[in-house]
Structure formats: structure tokens, C-alpha cells
LUMMI-986977 format. One record per residue (C-alpha): y, x, z; chain; residue in one letter. Coordinates in nm, 2 decimals. Example, Ala and Ser with C-alpha at 12.3 -4.5 7.8 and 13.67 -1.06 7.14 Angstrom:
LUMMI-986977
+--------+--------+--------+--------+--------+
!      Y !      X !      Z ! chaine ! residu !
+--------+--------+--------+--------+--------+
!  -0.45 !   1.23 !   0.78 !      A !      A !
!  -0.11 !   1.37 !   0.71 !      A !      S !
+--------+--------+--------+--------+--------+
This chain:
LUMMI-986977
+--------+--------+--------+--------+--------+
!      Y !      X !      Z ! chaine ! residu !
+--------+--------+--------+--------+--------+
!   1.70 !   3.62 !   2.04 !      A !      X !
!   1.41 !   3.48 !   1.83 !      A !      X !
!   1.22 !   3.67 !   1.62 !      A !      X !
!   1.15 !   3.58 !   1.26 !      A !      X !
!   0.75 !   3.54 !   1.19 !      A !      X !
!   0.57 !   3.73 !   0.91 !      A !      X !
!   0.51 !   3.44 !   0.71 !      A !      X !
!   0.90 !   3.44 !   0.59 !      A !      X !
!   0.84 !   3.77 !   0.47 !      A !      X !
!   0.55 !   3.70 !   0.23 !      A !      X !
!   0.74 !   3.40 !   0.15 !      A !      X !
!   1.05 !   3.62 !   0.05 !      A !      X !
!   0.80 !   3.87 !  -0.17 !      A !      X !
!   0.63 !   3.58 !  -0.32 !      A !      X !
!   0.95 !   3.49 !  -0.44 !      A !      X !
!   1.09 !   3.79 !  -0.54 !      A !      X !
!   0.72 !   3.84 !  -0.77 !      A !      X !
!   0.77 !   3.48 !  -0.90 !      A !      X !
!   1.13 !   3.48 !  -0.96 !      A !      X !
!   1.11 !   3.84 !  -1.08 !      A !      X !
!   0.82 !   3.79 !  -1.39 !      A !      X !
!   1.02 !   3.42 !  -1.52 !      A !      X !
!   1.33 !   3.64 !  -1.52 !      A !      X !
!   1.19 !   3.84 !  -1.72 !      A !      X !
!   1.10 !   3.57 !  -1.95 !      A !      X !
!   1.34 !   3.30 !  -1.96 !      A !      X !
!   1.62 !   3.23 !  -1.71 !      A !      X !
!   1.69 !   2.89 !  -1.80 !      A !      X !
!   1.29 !   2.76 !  -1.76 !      A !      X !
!   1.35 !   2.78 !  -1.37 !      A !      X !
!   1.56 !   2.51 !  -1.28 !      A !      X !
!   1.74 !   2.49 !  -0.91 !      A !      X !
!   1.54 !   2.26 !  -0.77 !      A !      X !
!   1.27 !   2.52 !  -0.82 !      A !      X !
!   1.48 !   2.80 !  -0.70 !      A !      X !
!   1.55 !   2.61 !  -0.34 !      A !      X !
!   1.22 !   2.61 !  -0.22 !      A !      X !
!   1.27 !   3.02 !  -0.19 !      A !      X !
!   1.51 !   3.22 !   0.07 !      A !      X !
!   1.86 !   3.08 !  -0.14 !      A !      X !
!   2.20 !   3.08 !   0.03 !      A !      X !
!   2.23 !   2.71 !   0.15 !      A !      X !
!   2.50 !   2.52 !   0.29 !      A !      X !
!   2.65 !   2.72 !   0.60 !      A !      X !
!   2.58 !   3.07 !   0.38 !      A !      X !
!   2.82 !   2.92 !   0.07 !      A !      X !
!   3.06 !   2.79 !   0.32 !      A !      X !
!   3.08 !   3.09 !   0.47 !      A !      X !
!   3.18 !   3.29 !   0.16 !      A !      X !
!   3.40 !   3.02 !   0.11 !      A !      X !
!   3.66 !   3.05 !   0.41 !      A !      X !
!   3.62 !   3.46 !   0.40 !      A !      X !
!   3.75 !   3.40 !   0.05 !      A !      X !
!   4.01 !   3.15 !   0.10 !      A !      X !
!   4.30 !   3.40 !   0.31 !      A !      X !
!   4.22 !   3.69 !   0.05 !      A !      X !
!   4.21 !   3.50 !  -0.27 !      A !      X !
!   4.48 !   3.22 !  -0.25 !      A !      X !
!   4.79 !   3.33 !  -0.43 !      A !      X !
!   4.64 !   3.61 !  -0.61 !      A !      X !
!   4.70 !   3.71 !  -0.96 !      A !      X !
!   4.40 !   3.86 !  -1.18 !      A !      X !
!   4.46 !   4.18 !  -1.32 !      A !      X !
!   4.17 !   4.33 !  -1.51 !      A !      X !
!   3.81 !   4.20 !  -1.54 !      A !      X !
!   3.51 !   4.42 !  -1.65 !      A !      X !
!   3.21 !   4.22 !  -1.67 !      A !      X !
!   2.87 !   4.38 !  -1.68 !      A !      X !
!   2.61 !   4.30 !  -1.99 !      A !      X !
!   2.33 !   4.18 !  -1.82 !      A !      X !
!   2.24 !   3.84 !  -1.82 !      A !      X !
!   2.25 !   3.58 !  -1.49 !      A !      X !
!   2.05 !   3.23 !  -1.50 !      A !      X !
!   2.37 !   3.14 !  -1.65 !      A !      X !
!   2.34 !   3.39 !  -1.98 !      A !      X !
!   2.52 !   3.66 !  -2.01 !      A !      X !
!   2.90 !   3.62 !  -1.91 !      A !      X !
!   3.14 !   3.49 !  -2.16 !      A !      X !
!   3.46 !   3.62 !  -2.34 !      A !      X !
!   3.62 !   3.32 !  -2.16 !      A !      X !
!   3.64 !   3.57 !  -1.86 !      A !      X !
!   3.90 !   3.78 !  -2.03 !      A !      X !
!   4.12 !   3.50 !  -2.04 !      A !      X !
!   4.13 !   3.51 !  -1.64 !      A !      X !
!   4.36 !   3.78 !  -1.69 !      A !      X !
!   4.71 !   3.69 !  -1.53 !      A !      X !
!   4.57 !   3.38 !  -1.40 !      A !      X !
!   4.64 !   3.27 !  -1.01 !      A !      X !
!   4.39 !   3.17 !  -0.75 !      A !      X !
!   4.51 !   2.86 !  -0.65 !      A !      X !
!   4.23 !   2.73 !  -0.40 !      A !      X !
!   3.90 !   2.80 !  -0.26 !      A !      X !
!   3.61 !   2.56 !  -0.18 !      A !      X !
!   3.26 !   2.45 !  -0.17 !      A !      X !
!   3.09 !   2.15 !  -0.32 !      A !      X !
!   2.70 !   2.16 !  -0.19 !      A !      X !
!   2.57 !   2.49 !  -0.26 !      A !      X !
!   2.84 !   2.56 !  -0.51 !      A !      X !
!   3.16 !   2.77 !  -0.50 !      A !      X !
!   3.47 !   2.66 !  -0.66 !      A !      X !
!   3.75 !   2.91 !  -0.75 !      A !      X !
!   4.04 !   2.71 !  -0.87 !      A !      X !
!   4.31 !   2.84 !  -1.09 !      A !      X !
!   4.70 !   2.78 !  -1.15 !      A !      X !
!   4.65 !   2.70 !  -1.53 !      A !      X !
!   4.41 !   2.41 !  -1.37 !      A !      X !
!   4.07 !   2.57 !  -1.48 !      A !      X !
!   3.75 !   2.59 !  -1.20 !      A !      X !
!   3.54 !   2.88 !  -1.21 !      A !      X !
!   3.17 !   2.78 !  -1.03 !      A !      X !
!   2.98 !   3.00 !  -0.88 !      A !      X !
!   2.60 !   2.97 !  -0.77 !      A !      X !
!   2.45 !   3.25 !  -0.57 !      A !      X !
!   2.11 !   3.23 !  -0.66 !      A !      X !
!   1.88 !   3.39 !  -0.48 !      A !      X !
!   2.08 !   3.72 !  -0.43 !      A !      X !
!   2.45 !   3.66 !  -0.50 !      A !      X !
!   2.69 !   3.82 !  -0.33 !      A !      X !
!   3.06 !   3.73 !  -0.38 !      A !      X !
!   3.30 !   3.96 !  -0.19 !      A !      X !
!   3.65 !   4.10 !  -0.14 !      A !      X !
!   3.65 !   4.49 !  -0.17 !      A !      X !
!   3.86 !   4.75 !  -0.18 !      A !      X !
!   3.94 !   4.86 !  -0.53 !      A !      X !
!   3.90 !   5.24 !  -0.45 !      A !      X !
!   3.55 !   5.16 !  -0.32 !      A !      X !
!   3.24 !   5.26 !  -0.49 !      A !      X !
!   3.08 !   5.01 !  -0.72 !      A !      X !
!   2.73 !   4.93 !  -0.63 !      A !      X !
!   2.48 !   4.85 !  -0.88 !      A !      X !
!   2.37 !   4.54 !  -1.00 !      A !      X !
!   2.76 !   4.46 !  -0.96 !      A !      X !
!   2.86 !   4.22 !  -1.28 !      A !      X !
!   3.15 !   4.09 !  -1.20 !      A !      X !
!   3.50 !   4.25 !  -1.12 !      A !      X !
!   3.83 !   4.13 !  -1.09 !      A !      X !
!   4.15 !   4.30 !  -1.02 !      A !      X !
!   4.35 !   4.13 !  -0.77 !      A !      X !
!   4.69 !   4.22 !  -0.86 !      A !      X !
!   4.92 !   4.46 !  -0.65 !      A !      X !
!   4.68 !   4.46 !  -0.33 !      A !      X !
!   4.41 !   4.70 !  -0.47 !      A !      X !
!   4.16 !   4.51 !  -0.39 !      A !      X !
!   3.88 !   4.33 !  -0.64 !      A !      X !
!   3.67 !   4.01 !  -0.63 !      A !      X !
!   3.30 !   4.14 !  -0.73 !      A !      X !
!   3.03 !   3.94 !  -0.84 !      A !      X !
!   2.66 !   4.15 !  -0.71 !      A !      X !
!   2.34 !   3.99 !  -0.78 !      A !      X !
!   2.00 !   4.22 !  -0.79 !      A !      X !
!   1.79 !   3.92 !  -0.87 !      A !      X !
!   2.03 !   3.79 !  -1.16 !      A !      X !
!   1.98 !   3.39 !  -1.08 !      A !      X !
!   2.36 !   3.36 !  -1.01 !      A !      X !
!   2.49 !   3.12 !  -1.25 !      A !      X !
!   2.93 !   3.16 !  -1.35 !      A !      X !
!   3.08 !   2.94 !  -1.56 !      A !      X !
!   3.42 !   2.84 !  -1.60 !      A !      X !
!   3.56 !   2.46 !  -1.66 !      A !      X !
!   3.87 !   2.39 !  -1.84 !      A !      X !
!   3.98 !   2.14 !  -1.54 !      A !      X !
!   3.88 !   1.98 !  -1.26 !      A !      X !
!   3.81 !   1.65 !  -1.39 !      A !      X !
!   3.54 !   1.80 !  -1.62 !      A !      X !
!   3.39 !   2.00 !  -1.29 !      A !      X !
!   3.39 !   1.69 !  -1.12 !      A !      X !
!   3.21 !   1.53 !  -1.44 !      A !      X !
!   2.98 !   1.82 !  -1.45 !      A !      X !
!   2.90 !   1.75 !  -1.07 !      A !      X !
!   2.83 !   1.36 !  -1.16 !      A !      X !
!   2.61 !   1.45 !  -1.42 !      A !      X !
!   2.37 !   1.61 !  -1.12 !      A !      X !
!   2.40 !   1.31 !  -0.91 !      A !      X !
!   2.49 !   1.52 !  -0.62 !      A !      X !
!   2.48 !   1.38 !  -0.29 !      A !      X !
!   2.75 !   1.34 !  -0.02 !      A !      X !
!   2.83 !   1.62 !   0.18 !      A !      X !
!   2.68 !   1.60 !   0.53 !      A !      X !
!   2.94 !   1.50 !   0.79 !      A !      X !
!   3.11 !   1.24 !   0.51 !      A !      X !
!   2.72 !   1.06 !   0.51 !      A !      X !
!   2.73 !   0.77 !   0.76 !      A !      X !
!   2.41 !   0.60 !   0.87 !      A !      X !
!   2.48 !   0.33 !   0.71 !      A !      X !
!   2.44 !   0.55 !   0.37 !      A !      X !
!   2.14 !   0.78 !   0.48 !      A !      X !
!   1.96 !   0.47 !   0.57 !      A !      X !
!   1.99 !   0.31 !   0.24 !      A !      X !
!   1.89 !   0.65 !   0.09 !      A !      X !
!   1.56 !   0.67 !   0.35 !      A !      X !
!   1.48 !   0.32 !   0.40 !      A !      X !
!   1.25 !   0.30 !   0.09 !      A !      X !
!   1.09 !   0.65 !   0.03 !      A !      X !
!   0.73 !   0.70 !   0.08 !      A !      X !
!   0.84 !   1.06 !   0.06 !      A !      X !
!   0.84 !   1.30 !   0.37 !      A !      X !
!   1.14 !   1.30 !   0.53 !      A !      X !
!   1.17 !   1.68 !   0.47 !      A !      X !
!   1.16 !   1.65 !   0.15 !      A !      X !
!   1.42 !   1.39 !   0.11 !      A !      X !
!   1.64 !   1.64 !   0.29 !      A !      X !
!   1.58 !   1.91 !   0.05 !      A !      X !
!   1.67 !   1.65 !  -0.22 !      A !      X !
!   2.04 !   1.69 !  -0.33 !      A !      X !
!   2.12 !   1.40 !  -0.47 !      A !      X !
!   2.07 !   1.24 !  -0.12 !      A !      X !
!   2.28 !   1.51 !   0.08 !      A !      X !
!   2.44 !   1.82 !  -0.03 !      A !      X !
!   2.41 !   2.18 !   0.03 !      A !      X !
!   2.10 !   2.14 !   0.29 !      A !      X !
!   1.76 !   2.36 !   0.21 !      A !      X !
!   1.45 !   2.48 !   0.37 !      A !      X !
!   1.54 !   2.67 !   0.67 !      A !      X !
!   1.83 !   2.35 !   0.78 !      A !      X !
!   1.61 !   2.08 !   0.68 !      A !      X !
!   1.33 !   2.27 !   0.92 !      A !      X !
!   1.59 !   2.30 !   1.18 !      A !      X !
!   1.73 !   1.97 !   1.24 !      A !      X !
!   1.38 !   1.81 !   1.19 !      A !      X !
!   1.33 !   2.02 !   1.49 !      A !      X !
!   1.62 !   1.95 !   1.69 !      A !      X !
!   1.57 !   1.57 !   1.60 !      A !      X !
!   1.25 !   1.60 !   1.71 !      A !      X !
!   1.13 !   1.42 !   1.41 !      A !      X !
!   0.74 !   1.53 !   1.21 !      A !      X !
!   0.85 !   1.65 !   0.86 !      A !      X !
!   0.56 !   1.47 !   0.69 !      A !      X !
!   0.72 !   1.12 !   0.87 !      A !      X !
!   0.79 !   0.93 !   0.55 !      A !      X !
!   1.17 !   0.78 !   0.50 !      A !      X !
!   1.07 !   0.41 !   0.50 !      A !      X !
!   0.87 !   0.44 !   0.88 !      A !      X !
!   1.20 !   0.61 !   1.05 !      A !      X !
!   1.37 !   0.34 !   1.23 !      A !      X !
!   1.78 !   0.31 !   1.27 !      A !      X !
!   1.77 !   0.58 !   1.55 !      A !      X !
!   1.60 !   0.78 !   1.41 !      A !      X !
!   1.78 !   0.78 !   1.10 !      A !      X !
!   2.14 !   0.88 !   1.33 !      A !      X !
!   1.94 !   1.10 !   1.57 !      A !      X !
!   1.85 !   1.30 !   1.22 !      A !      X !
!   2.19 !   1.27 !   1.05 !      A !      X !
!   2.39 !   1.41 !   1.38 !      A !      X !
!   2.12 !   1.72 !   1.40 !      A !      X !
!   2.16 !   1.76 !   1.07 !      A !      X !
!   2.55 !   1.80 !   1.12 !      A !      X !
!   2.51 !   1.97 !   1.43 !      A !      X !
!   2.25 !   2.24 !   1.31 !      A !      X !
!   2.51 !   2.33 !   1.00 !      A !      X !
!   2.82 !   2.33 !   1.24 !      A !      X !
!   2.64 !   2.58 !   1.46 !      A !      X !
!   2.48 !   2.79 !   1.15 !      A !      X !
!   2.89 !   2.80 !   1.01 !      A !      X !
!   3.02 !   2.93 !   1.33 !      A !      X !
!   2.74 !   3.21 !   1.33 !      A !      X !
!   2.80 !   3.31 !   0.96 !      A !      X !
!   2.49 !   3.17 !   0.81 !      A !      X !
!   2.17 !   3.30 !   0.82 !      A !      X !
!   2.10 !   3.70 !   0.66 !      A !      X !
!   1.70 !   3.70 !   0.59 !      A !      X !
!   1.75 !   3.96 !   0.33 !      A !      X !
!   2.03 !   4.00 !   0.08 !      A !      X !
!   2.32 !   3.73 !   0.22 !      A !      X !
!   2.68 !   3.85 !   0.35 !      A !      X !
!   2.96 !   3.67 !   0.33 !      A !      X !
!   3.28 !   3.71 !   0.09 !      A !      X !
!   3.38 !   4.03 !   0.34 !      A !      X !
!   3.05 !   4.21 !   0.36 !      A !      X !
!   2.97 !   4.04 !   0.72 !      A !      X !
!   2.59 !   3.98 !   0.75 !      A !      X !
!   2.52 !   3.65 !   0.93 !      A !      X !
!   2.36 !   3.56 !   1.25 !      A !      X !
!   2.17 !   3.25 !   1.29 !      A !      X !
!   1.88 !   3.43 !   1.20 !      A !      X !
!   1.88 !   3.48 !   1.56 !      A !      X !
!   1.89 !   3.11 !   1.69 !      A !      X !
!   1.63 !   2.96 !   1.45 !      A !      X !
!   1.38 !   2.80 !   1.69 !      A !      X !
!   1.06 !   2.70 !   1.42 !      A !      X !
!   1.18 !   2.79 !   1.06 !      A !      X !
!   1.01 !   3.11 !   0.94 !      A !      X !
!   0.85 !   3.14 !   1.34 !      A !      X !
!   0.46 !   3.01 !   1.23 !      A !      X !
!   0.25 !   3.10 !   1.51 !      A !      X !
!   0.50 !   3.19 !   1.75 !      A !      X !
!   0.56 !   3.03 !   2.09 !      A !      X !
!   0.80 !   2.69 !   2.03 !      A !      X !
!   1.08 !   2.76 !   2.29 !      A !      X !
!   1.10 !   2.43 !   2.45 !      A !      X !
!   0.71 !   2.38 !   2.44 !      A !      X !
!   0.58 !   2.71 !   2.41 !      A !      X !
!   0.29 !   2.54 !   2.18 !      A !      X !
!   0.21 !   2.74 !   1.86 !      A !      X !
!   0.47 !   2.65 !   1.60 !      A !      X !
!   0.30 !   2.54 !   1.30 !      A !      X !
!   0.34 !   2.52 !   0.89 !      A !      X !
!   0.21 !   2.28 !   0.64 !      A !      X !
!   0.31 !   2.25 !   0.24 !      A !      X !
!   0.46 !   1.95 !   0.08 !      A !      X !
!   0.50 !   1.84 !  -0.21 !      A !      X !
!   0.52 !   2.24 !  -0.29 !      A !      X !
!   0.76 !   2.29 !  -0.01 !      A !      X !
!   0.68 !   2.45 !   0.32 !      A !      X !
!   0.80 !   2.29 !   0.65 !      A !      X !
!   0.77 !   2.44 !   0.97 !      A !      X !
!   0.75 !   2.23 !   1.29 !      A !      X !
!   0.64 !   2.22 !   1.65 !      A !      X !
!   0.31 !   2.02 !   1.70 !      A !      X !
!   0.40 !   1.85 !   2.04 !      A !      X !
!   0.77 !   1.81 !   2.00 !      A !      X !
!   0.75 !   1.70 !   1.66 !      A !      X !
!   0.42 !   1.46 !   1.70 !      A !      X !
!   0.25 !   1.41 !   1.41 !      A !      X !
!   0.26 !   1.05 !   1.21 !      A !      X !
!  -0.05 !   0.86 !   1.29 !      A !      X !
!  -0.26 !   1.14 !   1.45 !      A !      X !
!  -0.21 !   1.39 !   1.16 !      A !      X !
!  -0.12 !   1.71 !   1.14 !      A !      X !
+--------+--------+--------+--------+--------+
């Protein structure tokens, strides 16, 4: 069992001062993009929530909705989520980072997390807990789908179909989802980036739904220096990084994500991959191939965690 390192957890209360003062302020001056650099459900998290979901939502009718007054990143919820009201949940997915709750009358409602979502089944006759802002009624099971987020970045909204969800998803360029990314494609998306290779992970027009603590993983498993820049990695590298990048998110899944803080999945579950991280959030800890220091550096605003001798450092640098 690996132990996370202390610099996650001033990471996590730097966030939470940040994040806490500009929402406050303004919810829509912070944009995603800023948001990912902090401790967000990524990924194996979202699809996680996603197939707890799927058995208990598919087929169900929505009785009443109550929806709290507070606003998300989104604003505050909508009279559109009265009209929910004898509507059907027809399917359950994920695009990215994003949940997608489709209905019978054809309308998508899309759920972010944030930065401390939850999205879970519960029974009806349980106590609410606070900074709940969401609830729907599942017809005839007593049971209700509740939206909790204590840090308010969630972001609901509700499309009138699909096509104009997919539309919304083409206007943010979003990338292919991991395991439908051949090399052929990540190449063409590396080949020509003086970026760090880290940071083109983290970018989500390039590949879907991986963040900080995946992108630090598979960089690890790959063996590959996260300040490498896209246009030096060579055709093997490019498919040793794609297949750890697939492998590190198949594993993540099947442990339930990662629980730093505030994460559980669509029953409550905490995850546990916590457990198996080998550098992210582990600076100055022993690397557990190497035992060699494990090591963090900042770029381009983003932290990247990395061991020193198994993840040699481009031209001599560190």
C-alpha cells in the first residue's frame, strides 16, 4: 500500500483557498481548464459513477424534484428541472469527464462534478445531507438520485436532444476517448508540440477525460520525463505512452477511482487506487521500482510528479 505524500495535501488546501475566494466572486471567471489542475474527479472517477448509475437509473421514472437555491459553476438550477417530472431514464454514460443522463422524451441532462460532486443513488428515507442540491424521486422504488457538492463547481444543465449535446461537445473540441485513440492519431496530435508531453495529456482536446494524477501515472509507467516535449518522442514512444495511458485508466476503473478527499461513486463507495499510485502526490518518497526520491517540478502551471532515474530527464535536465 503506498502512502500519499504531504505535498497532495497542501495541494488540495491551496485549492480549496483558491477555488473557495473566486466562488465567492464569480463562478463563471474560472474556467475548466483552470479547475483540472486541482484534485477533480477525472476519467476512471466519472466512469465509475457512471456504471453504479447505469442498473439503478435505467428505466426509472422521475417523481418529484426539489432543487436547492444555491448556485453551482453552472448558476443556479433552472425551472427546466421541474419539467423532469414523469420523465424516464433511458441511458447512462460518460463523454470525457462528463456525465450524460439520457431521457425517454430524447433530452440529455450533463453533469460535471467539479471539484466536489457527488452523484449518488440513496434511499429516499435517508437523511439529506447538506450541501445536497439536487433530488429526484425515482418513482415506486423509494429511492432518489441526489446531486451533493460542498464546493459548488458542479455544473447541470439539460439539452433538448442529443444532437445539440453532441454540438455542445464539438463546440469544446474534445478529444477522442483513450482506448478509441490509435497511434496513428496521438502521433499526429504529438508530433509537432514543443509542449511537455504532460501537458499535452492534460490537454482535452487531444484525449478525453485524463488529468493530473493519470497523466503522472502512465508517464511513470511509460517510463517517459514529463517535461519530454511531443515533437522529440519517437513512434515507440508515442505507443509505449498510449497503451500506459489505457492500461493505468483500466486498472484505476476496476479499483473505483481514486478518493483523495470528497469522491465516491454513484453508491457511496469510496475508491481505491489511492492505494496503487506509485509517484503522483508521493514527492520525496522512495520510487518503488528505484527507490530514488520521487521528485516534482511545475509546468506550464501544472505540477508533474516523476521518478528521476526511471523517468531520465531530457538532455540532462531536471
Amino acid at each position: 500500500m503506498v502512502k500519499l505524500g504531504r505535498g497532495l495535501e497542501r495541494v488540495n488546501k491551496k485549492a480549496e483557498r483558491i477555488l473557495g475566494s473566486l466562488l465567492e466572486e464569480n463562478y463563471n471567471s474560472v474556467p475548466f481548464l483552470f479547475l483540472g489542475e486541482y484534485l477533480l474527479p477525472e476519467l476512471p472517477e466519472v466512469e465509475t459513477v457512471v456504471r453504479d448509475l447505469r442498473p439503478l437509473l435505467m428505466g426509472q421514472s422521475i417523481g418529484g424534484v426539489l432543487a436547492g437555491k444555491k448556485k453551482l459553476r453552472s448558476g443556479k438550477i433552472g425551472r427546466w428541472i421541474l419539467t423532469l417530472e414523469g420523465d424516464q431514464f433511458s441511458a447512462v454514460r460518460r463523454r470525457g469527464k462528463w456525465i450524460i443522463l439520457e431521457l425517454a422524451s430524447g433530452r440529455c441532462l450533463l453533469v460535471h462534478l467539479g471539484m466536489t460532486g457527488q452523484l449518488k443513488v440513496m434511499n429516499a428515507r435517508e437523511g439529506v445531507e447538506s450541501h445536497t442540491h439536487l433530488r429526484m424521486e425515482l418513482a415506486g422504488v423509494e429511492k432518489e438520485l441526489r446531486y451533493r457538492d460542498i464546493r459548488r463547481f458542479g455544473w447541470l444543465e439539460l439539452f433538448a436532444s442529443a444532437e445539440e449535446l453532441a454540438s455542445y461537445f464539438c463546440s469544446m473540441k474534445l478529444g477522442l476517448e483513450p482506448w478509441e485513440a490509435s497511434p496513428e492519431y496521438f502521433q499526429e496530435k504529438l508530433q509537432n508540440s514543443q509542449r511537455p508531453v504532460k501537458n499535452l495529456l492534460l490537454d482535452q482536446e487531444i484525449l478525453a477525460g485524463v488529468g493530473n494524477i493519470y497523466a503522472d501515472e502512465s508517464l511513470f509507467e511509460s517510463r517517459l520525463h514529463p517535461r519530454k516535449k511531443g515533437k522529440s518522442l519517437s513512434r515507440e514512444d508515442v505507443e509505449k505512452l498510449l497503451k500506459a495511458v489505457q492500461r493505468v485508466l483500466t486498472r484505476a476503473i476496476s479499483h473505483r477511482g481514486s478518493t483523495l478527499r470528497n469522491y465516491v461513486g454513484g453508491t457511496g463507495l469510496k475508491g481505491g487506487f489511492q492505494n496503487e499510485f506509485q509517484v503522483y502526490g508521493r514527492e520525496g518518497e522512495a520510487c518503488p521500482v528505484c527507490s530514488k526520491a520521487v521528485e516534482r517540478i511545475v509546468l506550464a502551471g501544472r505540477s508533474a510528479h516523476y521518478c528521476p532515474i526511471c523517468q531520465p530527464s531530457p538532455k540532462g535536465r531536471s
